[in-house]
VOGUDO-660555 format. One line per 5 residues: number of its first residue (from 0); for each residue x, z, y of C-alpha. Coordinates in nm, 4 decimals. Each point is the difference from the previous one (the first is absolute). Layout:
BEGIN
NUM	X Z Y ~ ...
REM end
This chain:
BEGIN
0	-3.1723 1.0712 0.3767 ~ -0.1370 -0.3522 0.1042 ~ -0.1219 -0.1961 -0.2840 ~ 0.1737 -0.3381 -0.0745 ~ -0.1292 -0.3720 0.0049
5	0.0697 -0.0619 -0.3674 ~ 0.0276 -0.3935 0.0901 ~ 0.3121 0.0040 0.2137 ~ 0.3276 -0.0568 -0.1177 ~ 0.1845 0.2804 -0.1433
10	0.1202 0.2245 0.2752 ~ 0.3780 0.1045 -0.0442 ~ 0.2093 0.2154 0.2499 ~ 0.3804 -0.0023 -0.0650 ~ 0.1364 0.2857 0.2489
15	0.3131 0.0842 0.0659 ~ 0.2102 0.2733 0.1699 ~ 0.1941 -0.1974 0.3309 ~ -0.0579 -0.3132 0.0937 ~ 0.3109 -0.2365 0.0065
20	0.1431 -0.2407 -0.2191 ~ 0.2164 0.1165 -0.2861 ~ -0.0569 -0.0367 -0.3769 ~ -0.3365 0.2332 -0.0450 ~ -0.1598 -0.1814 0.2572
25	0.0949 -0.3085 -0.1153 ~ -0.1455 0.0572 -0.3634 ~ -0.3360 0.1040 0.1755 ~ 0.0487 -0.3489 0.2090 ~ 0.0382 -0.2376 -0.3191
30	-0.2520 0.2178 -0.1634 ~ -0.2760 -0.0228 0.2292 ~ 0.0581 -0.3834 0.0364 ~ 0.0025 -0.0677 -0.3619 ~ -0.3420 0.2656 -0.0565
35	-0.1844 -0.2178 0.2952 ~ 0.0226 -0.3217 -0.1869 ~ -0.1908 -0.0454 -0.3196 ~ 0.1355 0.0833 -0.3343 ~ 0.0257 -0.1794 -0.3237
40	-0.3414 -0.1278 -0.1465 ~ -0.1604 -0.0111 0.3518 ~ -0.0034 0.3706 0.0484 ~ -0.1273 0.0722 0.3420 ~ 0.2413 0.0727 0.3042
45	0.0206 0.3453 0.1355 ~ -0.0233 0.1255 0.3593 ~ 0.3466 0.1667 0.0631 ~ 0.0505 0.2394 0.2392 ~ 0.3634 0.1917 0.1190
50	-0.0306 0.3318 0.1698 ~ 0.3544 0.1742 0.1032 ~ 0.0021 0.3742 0.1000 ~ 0.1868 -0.1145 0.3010 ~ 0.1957 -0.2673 0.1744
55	0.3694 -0.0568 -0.0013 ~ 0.0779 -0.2739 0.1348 ~ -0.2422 -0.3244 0.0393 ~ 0.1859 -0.1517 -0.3020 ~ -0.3893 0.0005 -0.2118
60	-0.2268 -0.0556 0.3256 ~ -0.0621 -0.3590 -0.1778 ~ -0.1164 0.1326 -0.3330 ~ -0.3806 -0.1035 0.0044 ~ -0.2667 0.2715 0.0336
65	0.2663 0.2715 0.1070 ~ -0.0627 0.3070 0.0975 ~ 0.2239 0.3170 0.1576 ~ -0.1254 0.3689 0.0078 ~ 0.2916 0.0489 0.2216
70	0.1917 -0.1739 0.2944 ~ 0.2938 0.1867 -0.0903 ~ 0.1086 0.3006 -0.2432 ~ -0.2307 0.3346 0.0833 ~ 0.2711 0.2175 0.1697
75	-0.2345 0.3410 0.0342 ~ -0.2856 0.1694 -0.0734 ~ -0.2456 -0.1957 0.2074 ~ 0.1762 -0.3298 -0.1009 ~ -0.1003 0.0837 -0.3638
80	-0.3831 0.0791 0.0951 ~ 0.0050 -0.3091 0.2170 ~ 0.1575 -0.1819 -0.3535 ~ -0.2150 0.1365 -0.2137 ~ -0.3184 -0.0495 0.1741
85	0.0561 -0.3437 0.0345 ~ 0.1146 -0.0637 -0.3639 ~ -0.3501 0.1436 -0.1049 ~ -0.1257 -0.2301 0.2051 ~ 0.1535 -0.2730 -0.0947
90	-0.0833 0.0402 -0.3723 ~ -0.3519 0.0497 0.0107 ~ -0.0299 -0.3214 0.2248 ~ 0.2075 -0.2211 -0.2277 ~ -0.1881 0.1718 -0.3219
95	0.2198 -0.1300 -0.2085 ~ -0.1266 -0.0571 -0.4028 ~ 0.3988 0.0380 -0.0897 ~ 0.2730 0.1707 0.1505 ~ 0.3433 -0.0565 -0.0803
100	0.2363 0.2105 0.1791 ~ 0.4088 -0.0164 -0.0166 ~ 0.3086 0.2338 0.0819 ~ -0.0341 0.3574 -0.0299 ~ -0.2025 0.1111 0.3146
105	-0.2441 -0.3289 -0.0461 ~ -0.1014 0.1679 -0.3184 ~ -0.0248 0.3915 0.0388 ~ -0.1573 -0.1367 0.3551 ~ -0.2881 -0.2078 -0.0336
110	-0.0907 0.0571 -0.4029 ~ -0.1769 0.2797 0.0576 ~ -0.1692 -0.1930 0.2642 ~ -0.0729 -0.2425 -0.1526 ~ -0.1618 0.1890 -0.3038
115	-0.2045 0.1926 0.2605 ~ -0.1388 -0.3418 0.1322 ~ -0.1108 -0.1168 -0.3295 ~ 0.3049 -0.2691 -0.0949 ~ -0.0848 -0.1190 -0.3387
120	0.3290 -0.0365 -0.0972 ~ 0.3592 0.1499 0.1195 ~ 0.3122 -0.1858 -0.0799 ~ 0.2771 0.2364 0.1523 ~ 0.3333 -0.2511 -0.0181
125	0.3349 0.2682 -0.0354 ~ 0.2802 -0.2080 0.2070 ~ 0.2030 0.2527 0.1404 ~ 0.2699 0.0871 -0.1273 ~ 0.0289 0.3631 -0.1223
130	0.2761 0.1179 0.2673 ~ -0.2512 -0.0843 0.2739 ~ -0.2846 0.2213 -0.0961 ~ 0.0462 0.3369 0.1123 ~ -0.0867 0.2895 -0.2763
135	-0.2970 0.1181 0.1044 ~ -0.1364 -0.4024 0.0698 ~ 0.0876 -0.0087 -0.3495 ~ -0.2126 0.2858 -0.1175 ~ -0.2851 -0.0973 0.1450
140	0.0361 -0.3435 -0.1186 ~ 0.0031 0.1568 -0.3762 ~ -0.3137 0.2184 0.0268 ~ -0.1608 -0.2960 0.1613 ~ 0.0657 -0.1910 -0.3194
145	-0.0876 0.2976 -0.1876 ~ -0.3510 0.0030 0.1347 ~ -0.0923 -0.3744 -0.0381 ~ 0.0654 -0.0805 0.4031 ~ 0.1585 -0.3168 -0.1140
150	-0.1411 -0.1872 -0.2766 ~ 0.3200 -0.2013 -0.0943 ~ 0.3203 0.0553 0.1033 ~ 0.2308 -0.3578 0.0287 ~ 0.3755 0.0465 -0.0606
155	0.2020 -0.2960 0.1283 ~ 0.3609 0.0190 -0.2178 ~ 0.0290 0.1506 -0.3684 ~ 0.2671 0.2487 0.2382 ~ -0.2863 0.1205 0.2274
160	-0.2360 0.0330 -0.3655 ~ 0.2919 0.2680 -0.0573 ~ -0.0295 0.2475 0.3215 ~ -0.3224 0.0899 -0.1907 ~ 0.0937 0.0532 -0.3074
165	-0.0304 0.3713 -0.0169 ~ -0.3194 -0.0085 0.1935 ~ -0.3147 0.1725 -0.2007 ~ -0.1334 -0.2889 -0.2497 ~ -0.3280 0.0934 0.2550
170	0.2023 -0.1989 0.2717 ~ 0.1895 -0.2332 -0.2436 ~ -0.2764 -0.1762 -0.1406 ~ -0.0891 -0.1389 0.2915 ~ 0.2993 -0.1617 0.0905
175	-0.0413 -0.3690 -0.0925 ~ 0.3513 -0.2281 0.0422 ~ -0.0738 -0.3079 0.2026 ~ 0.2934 -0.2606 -0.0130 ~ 0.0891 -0.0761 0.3629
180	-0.0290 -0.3506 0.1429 ~ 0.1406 -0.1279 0.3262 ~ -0.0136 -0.2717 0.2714 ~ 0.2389 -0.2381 -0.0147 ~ 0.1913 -0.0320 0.3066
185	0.0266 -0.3663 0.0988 ~ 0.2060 -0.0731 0.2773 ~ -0.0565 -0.2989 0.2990 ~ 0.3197 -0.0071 0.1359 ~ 0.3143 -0.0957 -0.1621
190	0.3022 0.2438 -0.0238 ~ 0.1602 -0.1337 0.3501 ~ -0.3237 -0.0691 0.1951 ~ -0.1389 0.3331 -0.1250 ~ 0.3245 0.2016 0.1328
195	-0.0642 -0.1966 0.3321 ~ -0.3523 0.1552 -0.0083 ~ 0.1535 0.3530 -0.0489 ~ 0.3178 -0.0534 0.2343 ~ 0.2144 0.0683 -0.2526
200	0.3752 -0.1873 -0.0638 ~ -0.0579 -0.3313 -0.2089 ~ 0.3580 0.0458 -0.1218 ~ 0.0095 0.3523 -0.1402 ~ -0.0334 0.2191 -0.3742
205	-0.3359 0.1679 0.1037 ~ -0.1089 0.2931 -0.2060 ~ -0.3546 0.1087 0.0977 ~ -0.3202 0.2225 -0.1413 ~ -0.3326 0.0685 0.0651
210	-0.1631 0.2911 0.0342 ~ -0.1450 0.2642 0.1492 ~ 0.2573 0.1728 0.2322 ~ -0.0354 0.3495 -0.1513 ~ 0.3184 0.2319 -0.1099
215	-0.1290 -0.0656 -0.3676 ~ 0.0955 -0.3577 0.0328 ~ 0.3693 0.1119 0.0549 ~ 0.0555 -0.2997 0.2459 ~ 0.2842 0.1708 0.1288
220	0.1885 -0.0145 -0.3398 ~ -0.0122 -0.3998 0.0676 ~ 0.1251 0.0140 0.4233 ~ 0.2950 0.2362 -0.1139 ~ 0.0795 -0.2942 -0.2338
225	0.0955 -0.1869 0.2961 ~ 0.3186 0.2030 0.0607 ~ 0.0950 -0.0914 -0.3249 ~ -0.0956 -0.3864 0.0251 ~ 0.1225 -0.1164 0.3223
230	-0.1430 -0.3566 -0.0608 ~ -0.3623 0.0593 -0.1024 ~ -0.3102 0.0599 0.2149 ~ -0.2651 0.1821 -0.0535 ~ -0.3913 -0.0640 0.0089
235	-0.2950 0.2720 0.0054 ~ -0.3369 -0.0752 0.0451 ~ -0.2620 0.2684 0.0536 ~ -0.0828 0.3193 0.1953 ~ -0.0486 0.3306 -0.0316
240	0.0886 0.3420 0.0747 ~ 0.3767 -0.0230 -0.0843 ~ 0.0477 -0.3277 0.2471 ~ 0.1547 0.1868 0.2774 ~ 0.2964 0.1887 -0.2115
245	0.0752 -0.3371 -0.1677 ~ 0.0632 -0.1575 0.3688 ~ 0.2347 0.3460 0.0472 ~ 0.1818 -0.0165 -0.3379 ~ 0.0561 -0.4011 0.0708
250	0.1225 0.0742 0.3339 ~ 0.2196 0.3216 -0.0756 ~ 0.1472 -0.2722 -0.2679 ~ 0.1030 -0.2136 0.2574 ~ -0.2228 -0.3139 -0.2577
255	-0.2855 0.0293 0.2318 ~ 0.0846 -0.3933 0.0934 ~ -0.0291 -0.0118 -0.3735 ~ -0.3141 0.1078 -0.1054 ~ -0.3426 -0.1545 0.0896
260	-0.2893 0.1758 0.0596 ~ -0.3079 -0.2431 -0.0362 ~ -0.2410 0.1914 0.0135 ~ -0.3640 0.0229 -0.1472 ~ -0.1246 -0.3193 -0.1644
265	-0.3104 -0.1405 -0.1132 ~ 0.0319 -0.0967 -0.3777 ~ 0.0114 -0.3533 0.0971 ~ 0.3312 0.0563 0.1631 ~ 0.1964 0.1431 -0.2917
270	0.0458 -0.2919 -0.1641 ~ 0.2314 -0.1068 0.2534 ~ 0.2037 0.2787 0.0284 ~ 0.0331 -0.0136 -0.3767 ~ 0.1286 -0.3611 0.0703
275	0.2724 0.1478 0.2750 ~ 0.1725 0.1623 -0.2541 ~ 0.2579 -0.0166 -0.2537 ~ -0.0205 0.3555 -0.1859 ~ -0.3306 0.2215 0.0495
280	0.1189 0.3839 -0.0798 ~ -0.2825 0.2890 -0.0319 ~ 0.1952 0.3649 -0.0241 ~ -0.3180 0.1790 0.0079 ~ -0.0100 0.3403 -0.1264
285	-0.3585 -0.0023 -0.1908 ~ -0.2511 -0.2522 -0.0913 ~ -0.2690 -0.0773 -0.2223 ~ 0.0257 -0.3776 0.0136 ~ 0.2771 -0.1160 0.2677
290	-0.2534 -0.2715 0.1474 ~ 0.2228 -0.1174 0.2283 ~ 0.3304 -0.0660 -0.2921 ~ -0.2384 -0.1669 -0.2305 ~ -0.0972 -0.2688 0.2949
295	0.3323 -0.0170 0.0352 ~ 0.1208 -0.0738 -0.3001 ~ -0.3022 -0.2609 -0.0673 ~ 0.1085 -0.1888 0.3416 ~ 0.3194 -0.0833 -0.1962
300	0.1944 0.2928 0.1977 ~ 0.2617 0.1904 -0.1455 ~ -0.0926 0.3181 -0.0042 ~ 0.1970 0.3263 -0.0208 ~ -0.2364 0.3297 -0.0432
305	0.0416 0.3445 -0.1168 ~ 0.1209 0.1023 -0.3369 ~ -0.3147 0.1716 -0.0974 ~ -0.2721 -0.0539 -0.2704 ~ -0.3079 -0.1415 0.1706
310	0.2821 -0.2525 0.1459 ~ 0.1077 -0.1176 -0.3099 ~ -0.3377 -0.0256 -0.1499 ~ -0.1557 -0.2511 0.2712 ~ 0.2881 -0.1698 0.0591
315	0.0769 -0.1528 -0.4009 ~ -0.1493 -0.3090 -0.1569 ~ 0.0169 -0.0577 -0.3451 ~ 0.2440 0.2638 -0.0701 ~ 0.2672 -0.0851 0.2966
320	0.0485 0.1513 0.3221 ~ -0.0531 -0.1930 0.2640 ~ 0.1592 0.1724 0.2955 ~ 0.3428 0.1857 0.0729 ~ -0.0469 0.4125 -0.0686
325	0.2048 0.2499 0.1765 ~ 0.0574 0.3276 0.0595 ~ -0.0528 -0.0226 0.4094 ~ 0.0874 0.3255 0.0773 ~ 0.3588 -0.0757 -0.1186
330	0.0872 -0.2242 0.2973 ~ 0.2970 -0.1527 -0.2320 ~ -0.2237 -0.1169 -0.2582 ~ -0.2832 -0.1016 0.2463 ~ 0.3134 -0.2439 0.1641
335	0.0946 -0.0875 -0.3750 ~ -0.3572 -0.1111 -0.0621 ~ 0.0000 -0.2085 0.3135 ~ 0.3083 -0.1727 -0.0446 ~ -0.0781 -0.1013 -0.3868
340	-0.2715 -0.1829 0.1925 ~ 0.1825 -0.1268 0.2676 ~ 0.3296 -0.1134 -0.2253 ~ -0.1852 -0.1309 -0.2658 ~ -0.2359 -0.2971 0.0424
345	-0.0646 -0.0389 -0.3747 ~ -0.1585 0.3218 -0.0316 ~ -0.2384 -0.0262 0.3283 ~ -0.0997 -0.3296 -0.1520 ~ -0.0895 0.1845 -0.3156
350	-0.2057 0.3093 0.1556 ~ -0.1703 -0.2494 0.2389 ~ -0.1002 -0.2125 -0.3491 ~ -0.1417 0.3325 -0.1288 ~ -0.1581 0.1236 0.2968
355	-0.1901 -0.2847 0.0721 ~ -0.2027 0.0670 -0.3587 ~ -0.1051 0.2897 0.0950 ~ -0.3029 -0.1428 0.1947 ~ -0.1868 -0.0549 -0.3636
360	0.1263 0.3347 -0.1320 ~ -0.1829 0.1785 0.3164 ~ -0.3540 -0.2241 0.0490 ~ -0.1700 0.0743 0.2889 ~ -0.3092 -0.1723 -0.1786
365	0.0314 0.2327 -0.2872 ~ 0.0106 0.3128 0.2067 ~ -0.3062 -0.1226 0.1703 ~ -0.2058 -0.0735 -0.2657 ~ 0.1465 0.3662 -0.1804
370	-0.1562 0.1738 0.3223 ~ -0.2961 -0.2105 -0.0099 ~ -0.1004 0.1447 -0.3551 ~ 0.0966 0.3564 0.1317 ~ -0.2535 -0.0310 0.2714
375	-0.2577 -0.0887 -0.2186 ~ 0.0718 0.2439 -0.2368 ~ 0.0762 -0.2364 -0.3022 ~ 0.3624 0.1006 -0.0245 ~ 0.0623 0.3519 -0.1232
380	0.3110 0.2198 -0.0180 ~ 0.1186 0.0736 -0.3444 ~ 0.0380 0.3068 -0.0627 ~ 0.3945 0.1379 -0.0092 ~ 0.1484 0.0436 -0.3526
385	0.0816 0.3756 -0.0588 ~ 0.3634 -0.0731 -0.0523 ~ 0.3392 0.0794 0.1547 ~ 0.1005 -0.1973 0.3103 ~ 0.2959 -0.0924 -0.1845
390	-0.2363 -0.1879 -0.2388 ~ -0.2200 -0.1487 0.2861 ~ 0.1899 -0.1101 0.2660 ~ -0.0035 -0.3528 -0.1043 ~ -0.4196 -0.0357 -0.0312
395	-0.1907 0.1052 0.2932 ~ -0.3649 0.0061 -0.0221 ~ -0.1456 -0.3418 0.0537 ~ -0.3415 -0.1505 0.1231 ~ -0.2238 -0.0392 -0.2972
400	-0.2199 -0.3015 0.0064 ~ -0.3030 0.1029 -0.2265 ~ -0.1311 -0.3150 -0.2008
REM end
C-alpha cells in the first residue's frame, strides 16, 4: 500500500458504473464541481477524481480527471480479466483518501477495492432504483453493509430511505438521508430560436422528456400518445439501449415525422430543450429521485410524471403539487393528463409558479456542503428508531452535525 503525502488536498474518487450522461452521472458531475472549490470558512478544495467501470457513450469524456476501466461493457471471460486488471490499476494509481461510489454495481464493485487499498473513508451513494438491481446484486450489497464495506450509506428521497426498511439495523444504521440538490437548467436560446437549433416546428404543442432511453423510462407510453393527439409533437433527448425500438414503435405508429430524437446532450444543452417545450411528461416506471422531472419542473415546465410516491414527494412545495400525476399505463388518463395541460392555461401557469420554487427546496449548495461533512467524517447517521414503518415513513435518518 503506498503511503500518502499528508499535505495534498484530499483525494476523492466518485466512480460510477457506465459512462454517459443521465441523472447518476450528473449528481457525481455537480458533486465533484462543488467538492473542488472551497467550502464555507475557507475549508480547503479537494482533488476530485471520476472513474466509470466503462464507457457508454462519450457523453462524460469532459468531466475533469476521468478515468474508464473499460472502452466498452466486458462481453466475456477475458473482457472481465482485461476489466478487472485495469480497474486495480487504476485505483492504486489514483490512491484515493475517499471513495464515493454510486448505482448498484459502482458499490458492490469497487468498495471492496477500495477498502483493500486503504480508503479512509467509503461513502457508497444508493441511486438505483430497486427494480434495477438484480437479487443476487442485492445480496451482496446487504452483506457488504453488514460487514462495514461502506461506512455511510446516502439515500437520496425519504421513498428510496424506505426500500431499506426491513434491512438488519447492522445495514440500517448506516444509511444517512442526504436531501438532493440540482443544477438549474438555464437556457440561451429563446423558445423559437432554440426549436431552430433542434429543427423542430416553431408552430407546434411539443411534449418532450429527458432521459435515458431504457425500457424503464416507458418512452413508448408517451410516442403511442401521438395516435391519440394528432396535433402534438414529441421531443426525447438521450440514448441508450432502448433507442432503436423507440425509432420502430414511432415508425410502426406511422408518428415517426412526429417524434424527435435529439440525441445525447451535454448538460449545457438541456436548458434549451426545456425552453422548446410546452409540457415535459416523465412515465418512468421506477426512480429514486426523477432528476430529470424536477429540472423540469424548476425550468417553469409543466410537468406530467408517474403517479408514484418518490414522484409526489420531490415534486411538492409547501404542501402543493407542482406537476400533473397520472396513471401512464392507462393511455386514457395519460391523454386526460395532457389535455388538462394543454386546455387549461390557468393551471400550467400555476404548476410553472410552483415548480420554479423548487430550486430552494432542492440546494445544490446544501447537498454539497452535507457530503462535504460526510467525507470528513463529521456527519454521522442516526441510528434508525426501532419502530414500525408505518410510524417512520415520514423521518428518515438525517446527517447529524455534532456541535
Amino acid at each position: 500500500m503506498p503511503v500518502r503525502d499528508k499535505t495534498r488536498p484530499t483525494r476523492l474518487l466518485f466512480v460510477q458504473t457506465q459512462a454517459e450522461m443521465a441523472g447518476a452521472q450528473e449528481i457525481s458531475r455537480i458533486l465533484g464541481a462543488g467538492l473542488s472549490r472551497p467550502g464555507p470558512a475557507g475549508e480547503p478544495a479537494c482533488e476530485v477524481h471520476h472513474l466509470f467501470l466503462y464507457r457508454k457513450s462519450p457523453g462524460c469524456d469532459d468531466f475533469p480527471n476521468v478515468h474508464f476501466a473499460a472502452t466498452e461493457r466486458p462481453r466475456s471471460a477475458l473482457d472481465a480479466a482485461r476489466f478487472l486488471f485495469r480497474l486495480v490499476s487504476l485505483m492504486r494509481r489514483i490512491d484515493a483518501d475517499v471513495v464515493l461510489p454510486f448505482q448498484h454495481y459502482g458499490n458492490i464493485v469497487t468498495a471492496p477495492l477500495a477498502r483493500l487499498f486503504g480508503a479512509r473513508r467509503i461513502v457508497a451513494n444508493h441511486v438505483s432504483a430497486p427494480a434495477t438491481i438484480s437479487g443476487p446484486v442485492r445480496l451482496i450489497d446487504k452483506w457488504l453493509g453488514l460487514f462495514g464495506f461502506y461506512d455511510v450509506m446516502t439515500v437520496n428521497s425519504h421513498a428510496t430511505w424506505q426500500d431499506y426498511m426491513a434491512y438488519p439495523p447492522r445495514y440500517r444504521n448506516r444509511i444517512v438521508y442526504v436531501p438532493h440538490g440540482f443544477s438549474r437548467k438555464a437556457p440561451t436560446l429563446g423558445k423559437a430560436a432554440a426549436r431552430r437549433h433542434f429543427g423542430i416546428p416553431a408552430d407546434v404543442t411539443l411534449l418532450g422528456t429527458v432521459a435515458r432511453l431504457h425500457p424503464l423510462k416507458r418512452i413508448d407510453l408517451a410516442i403511442g400518445q401521438l395516435t391519440r393527439l394528432p396535433d402534438l409533437h414529441l421531443a426525447i433527448a438521450g440514448q441508450g439501449p432502448d433507442g432503436e425500438r423507440l425509432r420502430a414503435i414511432a415508425t410502426e405508429l406511422k408518428v415517426e415525422d412526429r417524434v424527435h430524437f435529439l440525441g445525447e446532450l451535454h448538460p449545457d444543452e438541456i436548458g434549451n430543450v426545456l425552453a422548446c417545450l410546452d409540457i415535459f411528461v416523465f412515465p418512468s416506471a421506477a426512480e429514486t429521485f426523477g432528476l430529470a422531472a424536477v429540472e423540469a419542473a424548476d425550468a417553469g415546465v409543466p410537468v406530467i410524471a408517474t403517479d408514484m410516491p418518490v414522484m409526489r414527494e420531490v415534486l411538492r412545495v409547501d404542501g402543493e403539487d407542482c406537476a400533473v400525476f397520472a396513471d401512464v399505463t392507462d393511455p386514457a388518463a395519460f391523454t386526460r393528463a395532457i389535455r388538462t395541460l394543454t386546455d387549461d392555461p390557468a393551471t400550467c401557469e400555476r404548476l410553472s409558479h410552483l415548480g420554479r420554487r423548487l430550486g430552494a427546496l432542492h440546494s445544490l449548495d446544501a447537498m454539497v456542503d452535507c457530503y462535504r461533512d460526510l467525507i470528513a467524517g463529521r456527519a454521522l447517521a442516526l441510528p434508525l428508531r426501532e419502530n414500525s414503518p408505518a410510524e417512520a415513513k415520514d423521518t428518515p435518518p438525517v446527517a447529524e452535525m455534532p456541535p
